[in-house]
C-alpha positions as CSV (number, residue, x, y, z in Angstrom):
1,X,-9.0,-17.4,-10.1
2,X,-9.4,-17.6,-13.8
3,X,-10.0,-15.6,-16.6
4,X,-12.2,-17.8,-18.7
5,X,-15.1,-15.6,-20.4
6,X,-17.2,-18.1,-18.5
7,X,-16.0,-17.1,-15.1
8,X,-14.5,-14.0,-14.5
9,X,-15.3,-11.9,-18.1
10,X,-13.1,-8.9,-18.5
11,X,-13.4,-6.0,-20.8
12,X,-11.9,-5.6,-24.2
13,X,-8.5,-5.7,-24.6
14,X,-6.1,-3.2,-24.9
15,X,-3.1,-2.7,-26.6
16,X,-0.4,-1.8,-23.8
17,X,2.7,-2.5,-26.1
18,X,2.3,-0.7,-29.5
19,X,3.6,-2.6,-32.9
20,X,5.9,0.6,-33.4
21,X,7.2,0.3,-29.7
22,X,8.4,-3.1,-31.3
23,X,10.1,-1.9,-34.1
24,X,12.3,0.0,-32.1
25,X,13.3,-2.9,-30.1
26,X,16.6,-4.7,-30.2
27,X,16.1,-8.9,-31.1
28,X,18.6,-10.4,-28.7
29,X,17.7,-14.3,-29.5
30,X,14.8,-16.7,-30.3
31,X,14.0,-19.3,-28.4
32,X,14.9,-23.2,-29.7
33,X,11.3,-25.1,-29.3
34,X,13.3,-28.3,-30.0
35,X,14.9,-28.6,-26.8
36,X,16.6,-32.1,-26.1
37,X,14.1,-34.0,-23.2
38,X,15.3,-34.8,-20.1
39,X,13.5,-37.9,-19.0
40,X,15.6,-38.7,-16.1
41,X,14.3,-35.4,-14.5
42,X,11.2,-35.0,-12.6
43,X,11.2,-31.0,-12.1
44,X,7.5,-31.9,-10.8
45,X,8.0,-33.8,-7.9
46,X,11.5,-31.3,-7.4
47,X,9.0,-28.4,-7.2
48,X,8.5,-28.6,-3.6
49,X,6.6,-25.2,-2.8
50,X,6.3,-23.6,0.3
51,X,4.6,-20.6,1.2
52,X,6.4,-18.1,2.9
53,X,4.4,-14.9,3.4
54,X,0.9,-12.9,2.4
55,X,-0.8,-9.9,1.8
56,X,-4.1,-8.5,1.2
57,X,-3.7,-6.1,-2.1
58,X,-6.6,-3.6,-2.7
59,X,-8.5,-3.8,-5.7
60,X,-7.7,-0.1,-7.0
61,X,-4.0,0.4,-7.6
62,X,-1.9,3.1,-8.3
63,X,-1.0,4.1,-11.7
64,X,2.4,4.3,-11.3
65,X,4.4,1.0,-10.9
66,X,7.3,2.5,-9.2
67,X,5.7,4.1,-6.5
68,X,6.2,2.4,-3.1
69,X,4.5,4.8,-1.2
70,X,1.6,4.7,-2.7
71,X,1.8,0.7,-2.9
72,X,2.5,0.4,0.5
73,X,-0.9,2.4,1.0
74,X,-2.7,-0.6,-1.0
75,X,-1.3,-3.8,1.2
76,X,-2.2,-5.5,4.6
77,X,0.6,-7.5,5.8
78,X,0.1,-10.4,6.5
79,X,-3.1,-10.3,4.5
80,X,-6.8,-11.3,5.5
81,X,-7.0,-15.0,5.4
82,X,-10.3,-16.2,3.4
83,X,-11.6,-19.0,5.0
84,X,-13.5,-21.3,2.9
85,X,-17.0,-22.2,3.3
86,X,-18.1,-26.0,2.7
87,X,-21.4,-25.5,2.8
88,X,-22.9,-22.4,1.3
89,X,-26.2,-20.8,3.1
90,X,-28.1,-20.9,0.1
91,X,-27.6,-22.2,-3.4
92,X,-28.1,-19.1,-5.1
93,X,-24.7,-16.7,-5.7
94,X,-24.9,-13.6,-4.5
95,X,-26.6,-10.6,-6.1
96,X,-24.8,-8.4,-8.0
97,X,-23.6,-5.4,-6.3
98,X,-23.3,-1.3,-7.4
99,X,-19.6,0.2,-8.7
100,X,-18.5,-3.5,-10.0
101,X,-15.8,-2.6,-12.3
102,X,-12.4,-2.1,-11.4
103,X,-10.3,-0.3,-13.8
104,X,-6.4,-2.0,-14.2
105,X,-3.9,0.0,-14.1
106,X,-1.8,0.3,-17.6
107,X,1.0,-1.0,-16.0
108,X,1.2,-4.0,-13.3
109,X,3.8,-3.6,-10.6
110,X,6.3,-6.1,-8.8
111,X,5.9,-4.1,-5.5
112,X,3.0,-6.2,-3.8
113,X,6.1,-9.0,-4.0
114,X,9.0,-6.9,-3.0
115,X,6.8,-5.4,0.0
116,X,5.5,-8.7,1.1
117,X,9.0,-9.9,0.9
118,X,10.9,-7.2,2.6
119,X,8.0,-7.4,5.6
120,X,8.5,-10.7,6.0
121,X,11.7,-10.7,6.4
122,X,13.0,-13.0,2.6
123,X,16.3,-11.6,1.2
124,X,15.2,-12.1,-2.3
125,X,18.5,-12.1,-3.7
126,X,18.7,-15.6,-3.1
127,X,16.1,-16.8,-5.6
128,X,17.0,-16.7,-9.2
129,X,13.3,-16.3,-10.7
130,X,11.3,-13.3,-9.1
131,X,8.0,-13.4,-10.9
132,X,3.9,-13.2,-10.8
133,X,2.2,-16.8,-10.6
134,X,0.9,-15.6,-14.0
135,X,4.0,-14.8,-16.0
136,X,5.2,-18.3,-15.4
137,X,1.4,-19.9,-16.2
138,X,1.9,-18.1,-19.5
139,X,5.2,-19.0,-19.9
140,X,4.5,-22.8,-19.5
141,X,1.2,-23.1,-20.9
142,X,2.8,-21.8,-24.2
143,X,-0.4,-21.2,-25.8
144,X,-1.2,-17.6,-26.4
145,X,0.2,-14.4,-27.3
146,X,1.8,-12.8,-24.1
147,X,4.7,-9.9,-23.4
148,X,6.9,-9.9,-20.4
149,X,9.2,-7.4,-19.1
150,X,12.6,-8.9,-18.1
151,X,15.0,-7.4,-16.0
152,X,18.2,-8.7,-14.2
153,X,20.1,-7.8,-10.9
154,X,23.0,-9.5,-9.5
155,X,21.7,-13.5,-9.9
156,X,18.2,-12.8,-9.8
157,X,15.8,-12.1,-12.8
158,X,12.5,-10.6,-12.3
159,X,9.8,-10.9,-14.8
160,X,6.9,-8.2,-15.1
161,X,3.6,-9.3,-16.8
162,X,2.3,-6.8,-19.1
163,X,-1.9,-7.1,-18.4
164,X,-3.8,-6.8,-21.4
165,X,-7.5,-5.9,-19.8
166,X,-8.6,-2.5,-19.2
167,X,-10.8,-3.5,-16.3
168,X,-12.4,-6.5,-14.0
169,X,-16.0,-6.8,-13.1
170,X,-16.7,-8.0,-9.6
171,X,-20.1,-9.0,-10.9
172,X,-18.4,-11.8,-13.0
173,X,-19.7,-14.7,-11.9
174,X,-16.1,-16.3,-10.7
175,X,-15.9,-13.8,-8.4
176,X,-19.7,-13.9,-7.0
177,X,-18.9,-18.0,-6.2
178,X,-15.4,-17.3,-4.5
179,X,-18.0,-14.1,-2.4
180,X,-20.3,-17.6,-1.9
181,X,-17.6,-19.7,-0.6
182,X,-15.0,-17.4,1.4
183,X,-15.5,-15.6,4.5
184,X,-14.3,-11.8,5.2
185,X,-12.2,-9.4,2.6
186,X,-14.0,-10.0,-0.4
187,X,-14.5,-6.2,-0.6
188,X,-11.3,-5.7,0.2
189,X,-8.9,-6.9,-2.0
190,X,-7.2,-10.3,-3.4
191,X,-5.9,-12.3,-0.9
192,X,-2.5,-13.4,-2.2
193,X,0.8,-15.5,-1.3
194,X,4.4,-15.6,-1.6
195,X,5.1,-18.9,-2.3
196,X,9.2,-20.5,-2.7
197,X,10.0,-23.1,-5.1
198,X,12.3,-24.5,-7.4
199,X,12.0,-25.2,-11.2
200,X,14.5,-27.5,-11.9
201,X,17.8,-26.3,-10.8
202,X,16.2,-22.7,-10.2
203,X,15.0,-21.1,-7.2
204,X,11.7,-19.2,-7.5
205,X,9.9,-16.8,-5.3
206,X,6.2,-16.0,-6.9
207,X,3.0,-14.3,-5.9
208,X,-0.2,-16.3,-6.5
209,X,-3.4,-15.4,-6.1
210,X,-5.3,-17.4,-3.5
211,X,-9.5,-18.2,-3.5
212,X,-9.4,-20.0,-0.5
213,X,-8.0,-21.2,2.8
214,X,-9.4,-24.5,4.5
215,X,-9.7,-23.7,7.9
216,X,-8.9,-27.1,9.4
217,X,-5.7,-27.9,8.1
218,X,-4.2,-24.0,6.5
219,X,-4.1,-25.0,3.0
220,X,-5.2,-23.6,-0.2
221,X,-8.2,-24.1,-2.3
222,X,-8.4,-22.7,-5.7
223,X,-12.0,-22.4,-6.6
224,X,-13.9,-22.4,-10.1
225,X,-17.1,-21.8,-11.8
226,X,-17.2,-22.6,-14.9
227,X,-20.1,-23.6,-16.8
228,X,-18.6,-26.7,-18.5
229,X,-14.8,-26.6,-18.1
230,X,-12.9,-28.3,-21.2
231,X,-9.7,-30.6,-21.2
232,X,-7.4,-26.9,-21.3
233,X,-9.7,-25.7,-18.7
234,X,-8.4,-28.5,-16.5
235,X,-4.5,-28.6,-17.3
236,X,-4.7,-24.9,-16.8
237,X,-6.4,-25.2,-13.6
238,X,-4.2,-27.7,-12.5
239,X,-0.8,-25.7,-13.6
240,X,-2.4,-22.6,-11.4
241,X,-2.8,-25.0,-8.2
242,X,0.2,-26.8,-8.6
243,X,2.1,-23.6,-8.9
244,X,0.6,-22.2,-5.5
245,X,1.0,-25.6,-3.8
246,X,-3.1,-26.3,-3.9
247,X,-3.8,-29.8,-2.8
248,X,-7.3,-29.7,-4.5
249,X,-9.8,-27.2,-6.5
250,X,-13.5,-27.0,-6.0
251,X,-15.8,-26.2,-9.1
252,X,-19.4,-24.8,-8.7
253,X,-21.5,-26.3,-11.2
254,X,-24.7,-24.4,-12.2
255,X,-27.8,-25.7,-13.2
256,X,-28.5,-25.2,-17.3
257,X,-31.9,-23.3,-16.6
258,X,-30.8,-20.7,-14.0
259,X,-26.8,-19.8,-14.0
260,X,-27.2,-17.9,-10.8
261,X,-28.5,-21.4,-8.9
262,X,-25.7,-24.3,-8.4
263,X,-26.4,-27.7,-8.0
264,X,-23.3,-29.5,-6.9
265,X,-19.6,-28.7,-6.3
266,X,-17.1,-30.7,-7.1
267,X,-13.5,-31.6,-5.8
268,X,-10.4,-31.7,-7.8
269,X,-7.6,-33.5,-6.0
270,X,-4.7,-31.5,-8.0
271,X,-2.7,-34.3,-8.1
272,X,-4.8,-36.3,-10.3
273,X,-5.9,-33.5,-12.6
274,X,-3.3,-34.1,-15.2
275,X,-1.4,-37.1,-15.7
276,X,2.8,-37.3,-15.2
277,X,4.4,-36.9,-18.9
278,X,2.0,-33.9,-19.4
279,X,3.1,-32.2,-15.7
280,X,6.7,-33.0,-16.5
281,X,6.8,-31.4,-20.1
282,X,5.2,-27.9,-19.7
283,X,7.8,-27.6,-16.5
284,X,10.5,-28.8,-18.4
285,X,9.3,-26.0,-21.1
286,X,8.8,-23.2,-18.4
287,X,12.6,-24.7,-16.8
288,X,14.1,-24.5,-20.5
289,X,13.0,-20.8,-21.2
290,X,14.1,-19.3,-17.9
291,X,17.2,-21.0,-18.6
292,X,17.5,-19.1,-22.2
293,X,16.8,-16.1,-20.2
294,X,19.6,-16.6,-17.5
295,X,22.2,-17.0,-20.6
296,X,20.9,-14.0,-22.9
297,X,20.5,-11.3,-20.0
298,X,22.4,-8.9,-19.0
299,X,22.0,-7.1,-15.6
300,X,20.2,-4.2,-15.4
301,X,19.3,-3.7,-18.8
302,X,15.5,-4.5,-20.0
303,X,13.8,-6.9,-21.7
304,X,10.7,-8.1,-23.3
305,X,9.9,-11.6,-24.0
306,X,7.6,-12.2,-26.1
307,X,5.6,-14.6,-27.7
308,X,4.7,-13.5,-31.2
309,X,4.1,-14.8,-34.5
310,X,6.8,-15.4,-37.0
311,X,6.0,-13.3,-40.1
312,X,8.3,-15.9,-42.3
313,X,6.5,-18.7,-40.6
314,X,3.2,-17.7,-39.7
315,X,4.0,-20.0,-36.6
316,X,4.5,-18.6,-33.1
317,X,8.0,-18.0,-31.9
318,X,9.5,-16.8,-28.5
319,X,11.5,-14.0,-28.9
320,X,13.8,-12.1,-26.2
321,X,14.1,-8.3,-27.0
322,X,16.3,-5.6,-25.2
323,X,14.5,-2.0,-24.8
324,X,17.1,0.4,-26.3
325,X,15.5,3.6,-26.8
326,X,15.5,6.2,-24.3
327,X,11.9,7.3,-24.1
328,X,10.5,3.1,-24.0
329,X,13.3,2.4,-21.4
330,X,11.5,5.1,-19.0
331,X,8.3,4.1,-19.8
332,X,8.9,0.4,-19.3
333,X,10.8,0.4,-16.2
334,X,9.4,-1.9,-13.4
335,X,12.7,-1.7,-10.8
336,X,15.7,-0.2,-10.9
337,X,18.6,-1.0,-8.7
338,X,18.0,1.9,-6.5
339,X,14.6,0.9,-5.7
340,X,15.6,-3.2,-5.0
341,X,17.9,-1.9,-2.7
342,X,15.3,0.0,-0.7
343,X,13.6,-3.1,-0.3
344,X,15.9,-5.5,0.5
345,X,16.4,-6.9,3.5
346,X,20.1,-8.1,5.4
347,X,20.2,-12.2,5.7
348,X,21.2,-12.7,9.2
């Protein structure tokens, strides 16, 4: 899915992280754009991801990220597969439907991960990146103003995205096209998978949001309907696919005079969406930054990384901050070691 204003609008922003919360906060280090290259590395074609499990996560969460109980309430594993549908009944999208919006909770939660994880029987201790497909998007599309909590337990770091949107609207038309395409749990939730990889040297285990699941062969179709998608449209497209192991994405064009009518869709083979030296650098980026924040972490204390503008500057920066105060520390918390050990699993 994406969150173009074209697609899938959202509603104003708000501010989760306050400018005084960030006074308070301890600067650890900034991040070193200038990075020496490694040419002789291709962390694309090292990637290599696989999925490994799946859930179904309701649309309305709980409030509290800590809750398992209540999270556990909000998943279907193994999750409702949705299959796609080549050749839609009708060219119109579907009509809009009553009680569209969703309201976000303030907080986002690792738990649809841990669950998924623990169900399906992964030990995720042995992956050193534990993260949202989203978190690393942002992280190695380097292009906007994002926040990320950090935290760190025994090898494994675990990043927390910090969602900006107050709600979703089901009415958008992204979603309506993906309701077009996809058979079953549309009502229902997100379908989404737990996908292994490796980021250089760095083993990964993320959750990515799938559209679509060809029926035929099991694999995964991301699906978009943009109006007229730009060149960042299409390297962001392509860093979402390639991130969840898509082969190809699908866009549902819509005819100028009626936006509720398509007239074509087209086929994206991922592969050829972007070409090599841009694929290699933003990995090599998203590698070198979860490298800085394997050497600057310490475990079980937590983080925010954020990017942010420099006020010397007026250029953004990447900076890694530890949460010291007592009252943000509580209010920040996304795991604790008491709670990854409730959820781990024993590696035969």
């Amino acid at each position: 899915m994406n969150s173009s204003p074209d697609s899938k609008r959202k509603s104003k922003k708000r501010k989760v992280l306050t400018d005084q919360l960030f006074n308070r906060l301890h600067l650890i280090n900034v991040f070193d754009d200038d990075f020496p290259s490694n040419s002789s590395l291709s962390i694309v074609d090292s990637y290599s991801p696989c999925v490994r499990g799946s859930c179904t996560l309701a649309w309305h969460l709980p409030a509290d990220p800590l809750n398992i109980q209540y999270y556990r309430r909000c998943l279907v594993i193994p999750g409702e597969i949705p299959y796609f549908i080549p050749s839609p009944r009708t060219p119109y999208l579907p009509p809009e439907q009553s009680d569209s919006f969703v309201r976000q909770p303030r907080f986002t939660s690792l738990l649809p991960l841990l669950l998924t994880a623990q169900r399906t029987g992964i030990d995720v201790r042995q992956y050193n990146i534990i993260s949202e497909r989203n978190s690393l998007r942002k992280i190695a599309m380097n292009n906007e103003v994002y926040t990320i909590g950090v935290i760190k337990f025994g090898s494994s770091i675990f990043l927390r995205r910090y969602d900006t949107y107050q709600t979703i609207n089901r009415n958008d038309i992204g979603y309506r096209f993906e309701q077009m395409c996809t058979t079953g749990n549309y009502l229902d939730g997100n379908y989404i998978q737990l996908i292994e990889g490796h980021i250089g040297t760095l083993k990964t285990l993320m959750t990515g949001e799938t559209d679509a699941v060809e029926r035929r062969t099991g694999r995964s179709i991301e699906l978009k309907c943009h109006r007229k998608p730009d060149n960042q449209d299409i390297q962001d497209w392509w860093l979402q696919a390639f991130l969840s192991g898509v082969t190809k994405v699908i866009h549902g064009c819509r005819a100028l005079d009626d936006p509720e009518r398509l007239i074509n869709m087209v086929e994206y083979p991922v592969s050829e969406m972007s070409h090599e030296q841009y694929k290699n650098r933003i990995l090599e980026f998203l590698y070198q930054v979860l490298q800085f924040l394997s050497s600057n972490v310490i475990e079980g204390r937590n983080y925010l990384l954020s990017r942010r503008i420099d006020p010397t500057t007026r250029k953004h920066r990447l900076y890694l901050y530890e949460v010291t105060n007592k009252t943000d520390k509580e209010k920040l918390t996304f795991l604790t070691e008491e709670l990854l050990n409730r959820l781990l699993v024993t590696t035969r």
